[in-house]
C-alpha positions in Angstrom: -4.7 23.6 1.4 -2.4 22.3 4.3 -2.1 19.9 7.0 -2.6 16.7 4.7 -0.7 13.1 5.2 0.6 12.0 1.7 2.0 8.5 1.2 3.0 6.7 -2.1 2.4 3.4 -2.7 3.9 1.6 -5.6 3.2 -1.6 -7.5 6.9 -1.3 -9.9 4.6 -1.5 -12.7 5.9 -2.9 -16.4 4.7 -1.4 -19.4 5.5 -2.3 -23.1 8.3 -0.3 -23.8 10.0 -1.3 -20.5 11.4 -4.6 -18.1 10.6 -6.2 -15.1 14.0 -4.7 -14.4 13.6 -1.8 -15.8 10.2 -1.4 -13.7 12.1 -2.3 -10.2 15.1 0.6 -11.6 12.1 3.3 -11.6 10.6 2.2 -8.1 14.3 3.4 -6.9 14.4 6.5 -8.6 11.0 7.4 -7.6 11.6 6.6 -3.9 14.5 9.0 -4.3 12.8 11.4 -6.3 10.3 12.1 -3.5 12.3 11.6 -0.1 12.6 15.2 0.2 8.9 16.3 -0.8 7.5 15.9 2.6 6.0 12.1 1.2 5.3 10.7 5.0 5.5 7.0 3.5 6.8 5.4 1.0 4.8 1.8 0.3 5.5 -1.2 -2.2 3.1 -3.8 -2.9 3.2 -7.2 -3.4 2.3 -8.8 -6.4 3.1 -12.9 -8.2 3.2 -14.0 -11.5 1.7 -11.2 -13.3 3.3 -9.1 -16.3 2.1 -6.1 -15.0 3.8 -5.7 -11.8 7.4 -6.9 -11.0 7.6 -6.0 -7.4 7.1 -9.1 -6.0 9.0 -9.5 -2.5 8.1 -6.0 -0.9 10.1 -6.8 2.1 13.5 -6.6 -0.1 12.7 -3.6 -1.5 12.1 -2.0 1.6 15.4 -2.6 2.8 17.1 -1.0 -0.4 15.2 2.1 -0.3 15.3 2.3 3.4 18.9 2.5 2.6 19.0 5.0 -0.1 16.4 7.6 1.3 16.7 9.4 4.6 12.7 10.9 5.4 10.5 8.2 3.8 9.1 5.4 6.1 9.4 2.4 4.0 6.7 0.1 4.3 4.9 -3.1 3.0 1.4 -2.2 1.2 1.5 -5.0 2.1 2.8 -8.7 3.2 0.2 -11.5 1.5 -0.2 -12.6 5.0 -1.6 -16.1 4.4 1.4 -16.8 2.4 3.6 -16.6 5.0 4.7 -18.1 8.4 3.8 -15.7 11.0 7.5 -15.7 12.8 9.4 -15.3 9.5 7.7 -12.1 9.2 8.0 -10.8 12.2 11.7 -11.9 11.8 11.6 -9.9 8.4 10.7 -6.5 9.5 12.7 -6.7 13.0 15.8 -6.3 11.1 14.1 -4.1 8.3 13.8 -2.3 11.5 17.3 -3.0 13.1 18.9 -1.7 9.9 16.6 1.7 9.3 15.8 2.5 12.9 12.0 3.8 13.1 11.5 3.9 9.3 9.8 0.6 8.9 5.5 0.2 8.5 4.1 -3.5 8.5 1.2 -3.9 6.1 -0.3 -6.7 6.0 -3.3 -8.4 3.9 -5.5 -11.3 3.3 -5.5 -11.3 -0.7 -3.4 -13.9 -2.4 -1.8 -11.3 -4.7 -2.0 -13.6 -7.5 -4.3 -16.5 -8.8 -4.9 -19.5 -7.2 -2.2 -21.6 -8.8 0.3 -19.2 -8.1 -1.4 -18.9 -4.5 -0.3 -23.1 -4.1 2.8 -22.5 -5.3 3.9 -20.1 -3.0 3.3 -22.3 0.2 5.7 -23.9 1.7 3.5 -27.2 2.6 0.7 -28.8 0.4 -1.9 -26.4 0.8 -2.4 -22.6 1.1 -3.7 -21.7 5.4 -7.3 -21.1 4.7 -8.9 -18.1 5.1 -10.1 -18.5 8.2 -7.5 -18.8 9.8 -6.0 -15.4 9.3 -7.0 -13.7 12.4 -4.9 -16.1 13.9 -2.0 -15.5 11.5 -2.6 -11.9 12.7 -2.4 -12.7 16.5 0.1 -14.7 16.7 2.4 -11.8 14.5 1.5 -9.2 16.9 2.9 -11.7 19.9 6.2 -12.3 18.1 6.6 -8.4 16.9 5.6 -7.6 20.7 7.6 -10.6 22.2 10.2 -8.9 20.2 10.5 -6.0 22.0 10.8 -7.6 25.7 6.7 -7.5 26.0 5.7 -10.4 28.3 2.9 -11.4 30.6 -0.1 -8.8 30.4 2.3 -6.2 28.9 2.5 -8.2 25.3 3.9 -10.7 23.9 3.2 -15.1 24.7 0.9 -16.1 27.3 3.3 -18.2 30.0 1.1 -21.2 29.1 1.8 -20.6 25.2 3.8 -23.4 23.0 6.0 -20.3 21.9 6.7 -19.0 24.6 10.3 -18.2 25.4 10.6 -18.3 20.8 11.7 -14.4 19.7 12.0 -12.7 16.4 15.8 -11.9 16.0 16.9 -9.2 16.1 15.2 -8.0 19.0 15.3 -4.6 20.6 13.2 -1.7 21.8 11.0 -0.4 19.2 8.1 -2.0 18.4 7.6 -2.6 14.0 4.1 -0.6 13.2 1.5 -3.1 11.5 -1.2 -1.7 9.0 -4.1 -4.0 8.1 -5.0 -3.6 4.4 -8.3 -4.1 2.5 -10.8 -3.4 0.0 -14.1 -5.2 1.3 -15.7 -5.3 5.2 -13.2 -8.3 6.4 -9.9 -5.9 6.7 -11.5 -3.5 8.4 -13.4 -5.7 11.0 -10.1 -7.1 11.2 -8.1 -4.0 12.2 -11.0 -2.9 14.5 -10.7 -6.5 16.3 -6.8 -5.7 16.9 -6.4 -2.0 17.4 -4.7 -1.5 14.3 -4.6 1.5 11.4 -7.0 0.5 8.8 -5.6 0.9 5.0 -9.3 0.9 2.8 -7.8 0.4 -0.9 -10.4 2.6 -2.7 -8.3 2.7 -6.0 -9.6 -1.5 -5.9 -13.1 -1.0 -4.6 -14.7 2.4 -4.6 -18.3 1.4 -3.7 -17.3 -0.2 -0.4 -15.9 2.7 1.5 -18.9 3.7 3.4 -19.3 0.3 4.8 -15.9 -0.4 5.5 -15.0 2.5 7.2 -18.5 2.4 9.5 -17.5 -0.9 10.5 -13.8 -0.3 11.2 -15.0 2.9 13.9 -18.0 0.8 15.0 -16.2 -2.0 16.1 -12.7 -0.6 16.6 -11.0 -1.7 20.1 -8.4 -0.1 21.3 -5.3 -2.1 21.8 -1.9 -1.7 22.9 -0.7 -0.8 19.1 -3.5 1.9 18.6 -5.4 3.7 21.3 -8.6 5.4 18.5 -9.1 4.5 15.1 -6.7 5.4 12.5 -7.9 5.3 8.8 -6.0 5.7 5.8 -6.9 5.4 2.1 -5.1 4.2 -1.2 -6.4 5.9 -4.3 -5.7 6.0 -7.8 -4.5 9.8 -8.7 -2.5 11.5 -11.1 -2.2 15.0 -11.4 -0.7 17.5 -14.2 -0.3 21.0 -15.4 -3.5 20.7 -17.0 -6.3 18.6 -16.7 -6.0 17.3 -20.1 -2.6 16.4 -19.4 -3.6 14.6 -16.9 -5.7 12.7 -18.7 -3.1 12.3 -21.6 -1.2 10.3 -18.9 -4.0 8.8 -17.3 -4.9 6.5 -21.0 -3.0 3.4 -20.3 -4.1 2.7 -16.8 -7.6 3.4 -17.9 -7.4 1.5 -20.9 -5.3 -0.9 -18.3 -7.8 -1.5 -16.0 -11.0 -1.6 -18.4 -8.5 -4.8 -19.9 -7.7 -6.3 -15.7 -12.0 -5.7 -16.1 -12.7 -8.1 -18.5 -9.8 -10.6 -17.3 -7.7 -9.9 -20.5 -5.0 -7.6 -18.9 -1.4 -7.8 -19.7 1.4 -5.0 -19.1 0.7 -1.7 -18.7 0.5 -0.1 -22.1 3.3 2.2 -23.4 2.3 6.0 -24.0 2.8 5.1 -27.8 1.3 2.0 -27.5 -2.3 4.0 -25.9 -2.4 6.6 -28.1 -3.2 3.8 -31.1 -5.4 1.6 -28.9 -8.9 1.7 -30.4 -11.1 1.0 -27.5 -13.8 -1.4 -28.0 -17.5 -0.3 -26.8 -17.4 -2.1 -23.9 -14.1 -0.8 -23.0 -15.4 2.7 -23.5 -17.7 2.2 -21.0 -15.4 0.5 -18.3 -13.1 3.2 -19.0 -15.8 5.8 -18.3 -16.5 4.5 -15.2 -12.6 4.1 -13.9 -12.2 7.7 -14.9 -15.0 8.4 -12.8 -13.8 6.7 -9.8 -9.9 8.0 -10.2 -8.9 11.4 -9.3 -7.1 12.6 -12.0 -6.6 16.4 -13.1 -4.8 19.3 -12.1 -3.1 18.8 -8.2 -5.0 21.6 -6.5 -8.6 19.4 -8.4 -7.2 16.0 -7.1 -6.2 17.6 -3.6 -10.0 19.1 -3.6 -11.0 15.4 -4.1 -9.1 13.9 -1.5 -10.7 16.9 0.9 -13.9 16.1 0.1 -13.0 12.5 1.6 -11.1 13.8 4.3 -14.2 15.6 5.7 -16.8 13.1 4.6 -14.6 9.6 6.0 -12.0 11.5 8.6 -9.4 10.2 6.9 -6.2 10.4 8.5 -3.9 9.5 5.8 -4.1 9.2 1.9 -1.8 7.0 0.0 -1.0 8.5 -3.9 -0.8 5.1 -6.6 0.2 7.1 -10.2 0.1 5.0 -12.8 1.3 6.2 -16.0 4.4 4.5 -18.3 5.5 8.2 -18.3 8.2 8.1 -15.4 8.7 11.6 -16.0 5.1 12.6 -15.8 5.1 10.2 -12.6 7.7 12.0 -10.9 5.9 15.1 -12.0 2.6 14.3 -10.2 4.1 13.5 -7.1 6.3 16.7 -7.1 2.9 18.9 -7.9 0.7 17.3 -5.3 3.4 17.8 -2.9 3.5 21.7 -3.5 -0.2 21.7 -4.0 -1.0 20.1 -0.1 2.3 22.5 1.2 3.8 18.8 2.2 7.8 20.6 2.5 6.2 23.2 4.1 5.1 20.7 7.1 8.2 18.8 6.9 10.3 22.2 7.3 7.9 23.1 10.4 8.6 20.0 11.5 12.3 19.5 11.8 
């Protein structure tokens, strides 16, 4: 099965038998691991004051890896917009940009990416920008990324009449940064339709919402000076193995994980070990029934049949890999076997 786009995105995630260090060490090596397995991008996430996920400024860790790979774009899955002044951003992935030339993706998001305490503390004034205000947020990035470029007038950019006019994102230069809108529910993807942008759906958070979201993102899509048709892309939880029960071997602590995250008792991501003598209460039996269900987790060529049957039921463009497993071997492993499986060097080869 051939002509598939496979990304990775990666959430650094900590386990008990490893660091927040440690977790940000094996984000490195897995970025390196798969620059030369025909992986089109290479996305972190963002995540605050949480013990299960260390990668908390995305836009750092871009730069690093952009540095250490050579064939990955290196992207944000994604920027906590709302967080953040629109400018400094734009500011951000310009010289992301400057220093890896053409290998730079802008996600961005509406979710806090943490609770709401942790949400106030990340602001840089009294109170968090409220929620609706993000489509602003969103415009005025776009004009600063465009500005950015030279864009002015009816071409991109600030209106004359605008207070910002004549304000640019250093460093500028020609290309202009590619911005992703992220989301799980109906808002992200009216969002991206509104602005002409690629629409990320994150089914590994929501799986019932696809259908909805991805209707709305083609009905109401515009096209825009970023994006001339809809572009959809899709995050999903998948881990694939030699065998199936391998697979599932590997897949125990996210499921037993998540089925935790369910009940609003999650922690770290359990060791291997540390699975293996979990005994599951009967309520997370059935939680962890249903995120089996909803993951794609078996052999490559049975998750690549999976992601097919999405393909031709959603057109999805792109698919975005998120393996979870304490087992950075095993991690490493998936990736390389869904990479032979969808023929991804074989493309890249062609390609070059």
């Amino acid at each position: 099965m051939s002509d598939f786009t496979l990304n990775i995105l990666d959430q650094s995630p900590i386990n008990g038998a490893t660091t927040p260090a440690m977790a940000i060490e094996e984000t490195i090596a897995l970025a390196k691991h798969t620059d030369t397995l025909g992986y089109h991008r290479f996305w972190l996430a963002e995540h605050h004051n949480t013990s299960a996920f260390a990668g908390a400024s995305p836009e750092i860790l871009i730069g690093y890896i952009s540095a250490v790979t050579r064939h990955l774009r290196v992207g944000s899955g994604g920027i906590m917009l709302p967080h953040y002044s629109p400018m400094k951003v734009a500011e951000v992935f310009r010289m992301l940009d400057t220093l890896a030339p053409g290998r730079i993706d802008l996600g961005i998001g509406r979710a806090p990416g943490g609770d709401a305490r942790t949400a106030a503390a990340l602001q840089a004034g009294p109170k968090a920008w409220p929620p609706e205000v993000f489509p602003q947020q969103v415009e005025m990035l776009l004009q600063f990324l465009e500005d950015a470029t030279g864009c002015a007038g009816e071409a991109g950019g600030f209106p004359e009449a605008h207070p910002y006019q004549g304000i640019h994102a250093q460093p500028m230069g020609d290309n202009l940064v590619p911005v992703m809108m992220l989301g799980s529910g109906g808002d992200g993807a009216i969002h991206a339709a509104h602005f002409g942008l690629p629409y990320v759906y994150a089914h590994f958070i929501n799986p019932d919402n696809l259908d909805t979201a991805a209707r709305a993102y083609r009905q109401h899509f515009r096209p825009s000076r970023f994006l001339a048709e809809p572009h959809l892309m899709m995050a999903v939880s998948a881990l694939a193995a030699d065998s199936h029960e391998e697979a599932q071997h590997f897949a125990r602590p996210r499921n037993i994980w998540a089925a935790q995250m369910m009940q609003n008792k999650a922690g770290r991501l359990l060791s291997m070990a540390e699975a293996q003598a979990y005994q599951p209460t009967a309520e997370d039996l059935t939680l962890i029934d249903m995120i089996t269900q909803r993951s794609l987790t078996g052999t490559a060529n049975e998750v690549l049949n999976q992601l097919d049957g999405f393909r031709q039921s959603h057109a999805v463009d792109e698919f975005f890999l998120l393996t979870l497993t304490p087992d950075v071997a095993a991690r490493k492993h998936s990736y390389t076997l869904m990479s032979a499986a969808a023929g991804l060097n074989r493309q890249a080869n062609a390609a070059e």
